[in-house]
N, CA, C and O of each residue as an XYZ file, in Angstrom:
204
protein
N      52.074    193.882    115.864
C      52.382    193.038    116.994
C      53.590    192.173    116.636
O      53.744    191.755    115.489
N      54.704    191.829    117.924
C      55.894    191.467    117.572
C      55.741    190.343    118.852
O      55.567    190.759    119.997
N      55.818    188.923    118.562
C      55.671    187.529    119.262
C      57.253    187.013    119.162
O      57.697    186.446    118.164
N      58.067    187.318    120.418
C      58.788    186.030    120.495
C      58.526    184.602    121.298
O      57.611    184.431    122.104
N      59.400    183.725    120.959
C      58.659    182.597    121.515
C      60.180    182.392    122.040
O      61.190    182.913    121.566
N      60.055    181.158    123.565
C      61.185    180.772    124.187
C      61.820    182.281    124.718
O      63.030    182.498    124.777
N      60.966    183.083    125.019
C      62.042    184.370    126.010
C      62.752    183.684    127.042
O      63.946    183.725    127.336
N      61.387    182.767    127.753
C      62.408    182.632    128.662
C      63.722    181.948    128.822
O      64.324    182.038    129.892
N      64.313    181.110    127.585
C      65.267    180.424    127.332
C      66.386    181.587    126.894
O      67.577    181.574    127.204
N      65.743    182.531    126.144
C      66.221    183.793    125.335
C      67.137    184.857    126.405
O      68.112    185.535    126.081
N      66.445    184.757    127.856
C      66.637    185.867    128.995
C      68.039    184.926    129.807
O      68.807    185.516    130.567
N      68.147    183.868    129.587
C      69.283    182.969    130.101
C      70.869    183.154    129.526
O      71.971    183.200    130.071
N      70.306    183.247    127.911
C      71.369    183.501    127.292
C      72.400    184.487    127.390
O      72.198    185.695    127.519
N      73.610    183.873    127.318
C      74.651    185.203    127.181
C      74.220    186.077    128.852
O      74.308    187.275    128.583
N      73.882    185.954    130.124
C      73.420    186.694    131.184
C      72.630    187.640    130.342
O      72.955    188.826    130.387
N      71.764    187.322    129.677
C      70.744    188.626    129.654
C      70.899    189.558    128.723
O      70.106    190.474    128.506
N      71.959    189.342    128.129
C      72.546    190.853    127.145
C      71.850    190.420    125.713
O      71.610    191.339    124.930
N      71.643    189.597    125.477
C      71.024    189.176    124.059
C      69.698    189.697    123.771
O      69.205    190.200    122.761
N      69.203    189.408    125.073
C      67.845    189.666    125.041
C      67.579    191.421    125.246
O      66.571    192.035    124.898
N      68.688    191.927    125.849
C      68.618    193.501    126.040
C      68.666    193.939    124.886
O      67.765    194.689    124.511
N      69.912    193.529    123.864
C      70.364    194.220    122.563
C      68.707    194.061    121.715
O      67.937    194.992    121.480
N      68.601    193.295    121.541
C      66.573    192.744    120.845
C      65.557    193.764    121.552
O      64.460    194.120    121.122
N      65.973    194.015    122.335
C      64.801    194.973    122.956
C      65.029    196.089    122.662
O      64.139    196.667    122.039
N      66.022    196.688    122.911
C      66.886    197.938    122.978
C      66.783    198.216    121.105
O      66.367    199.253    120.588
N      67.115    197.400    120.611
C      66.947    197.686    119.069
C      65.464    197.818    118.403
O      65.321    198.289    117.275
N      64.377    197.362    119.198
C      63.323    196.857    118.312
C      61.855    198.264    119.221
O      60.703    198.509    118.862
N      62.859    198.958    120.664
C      61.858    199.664    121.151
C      62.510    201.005    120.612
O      62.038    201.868    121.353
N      63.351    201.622    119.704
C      63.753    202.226    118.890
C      63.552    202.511    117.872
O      64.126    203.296    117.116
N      62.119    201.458    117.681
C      61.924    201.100    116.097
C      60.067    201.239    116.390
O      59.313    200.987    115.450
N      59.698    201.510    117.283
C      58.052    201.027    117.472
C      58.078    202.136    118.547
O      59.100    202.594    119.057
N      56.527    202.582    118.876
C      56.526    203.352    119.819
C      55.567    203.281    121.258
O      55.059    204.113    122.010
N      55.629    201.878    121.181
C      55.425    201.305    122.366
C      55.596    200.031    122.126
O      55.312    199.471    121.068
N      56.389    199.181    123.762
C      56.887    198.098    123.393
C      56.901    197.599    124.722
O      57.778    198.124    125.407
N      56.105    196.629    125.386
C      56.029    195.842    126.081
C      56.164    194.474    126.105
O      55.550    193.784    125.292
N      57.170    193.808    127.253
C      57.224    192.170    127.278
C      56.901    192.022    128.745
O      56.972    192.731    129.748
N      56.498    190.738    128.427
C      55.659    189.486    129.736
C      56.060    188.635    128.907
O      56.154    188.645    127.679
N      56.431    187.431    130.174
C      56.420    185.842    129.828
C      55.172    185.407    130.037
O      54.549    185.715    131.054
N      54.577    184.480    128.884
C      53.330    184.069    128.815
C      53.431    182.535    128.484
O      54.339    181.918    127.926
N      52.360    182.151    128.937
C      52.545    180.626    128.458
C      51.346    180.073    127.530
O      50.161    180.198    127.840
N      51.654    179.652    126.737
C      50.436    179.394    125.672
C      49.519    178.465    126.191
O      48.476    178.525    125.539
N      49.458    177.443    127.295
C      48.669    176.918    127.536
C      47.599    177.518    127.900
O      46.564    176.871    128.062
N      47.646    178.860    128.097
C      46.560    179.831    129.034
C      45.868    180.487    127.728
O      45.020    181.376    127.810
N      46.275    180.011    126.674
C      45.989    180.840    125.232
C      45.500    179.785    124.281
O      45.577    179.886    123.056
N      44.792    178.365    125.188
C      44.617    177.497    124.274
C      45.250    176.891    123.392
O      44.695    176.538    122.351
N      46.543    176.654    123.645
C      47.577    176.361    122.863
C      47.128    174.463    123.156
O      46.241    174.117    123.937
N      47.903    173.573    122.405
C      48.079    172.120    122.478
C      49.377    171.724    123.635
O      49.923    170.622    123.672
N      49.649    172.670    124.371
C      50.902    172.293    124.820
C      51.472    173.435    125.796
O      51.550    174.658    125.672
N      51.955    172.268    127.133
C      52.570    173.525    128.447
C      53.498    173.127    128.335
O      53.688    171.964    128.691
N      55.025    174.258    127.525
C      56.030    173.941    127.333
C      56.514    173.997    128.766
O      57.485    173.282    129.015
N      56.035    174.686    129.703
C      56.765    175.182    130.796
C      56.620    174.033    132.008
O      56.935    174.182    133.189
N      56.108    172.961    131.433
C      56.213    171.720    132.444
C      57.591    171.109    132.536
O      57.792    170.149    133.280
């Protein structure tokens, strides 16, 4: 299992291409590879960054 944190700050960057090249490199490398934005508060986390 592969956790980034701040995608959604990540998907802003550069229009989007940063986050393509990271994907594009890492679903080349694994043989299945799915992303969702998630928010840890829903995961029992201490904290809703997304407020």
């Amino acid at each position: 299992m592969f956790l980034f944190e701040n995608v959604k700050y990540l998907l802003r960057h550069n229009k989007v291409s940063t986050f393509k090249q990271i994907y594009s490199f890492l679903k080349q490398q694994t043989h299945q590879l799915e992303n969702k934005i998630l928010n840890a508060f829903d995961y029992a986390m201490p904290k809703n960054e997304n407020d």
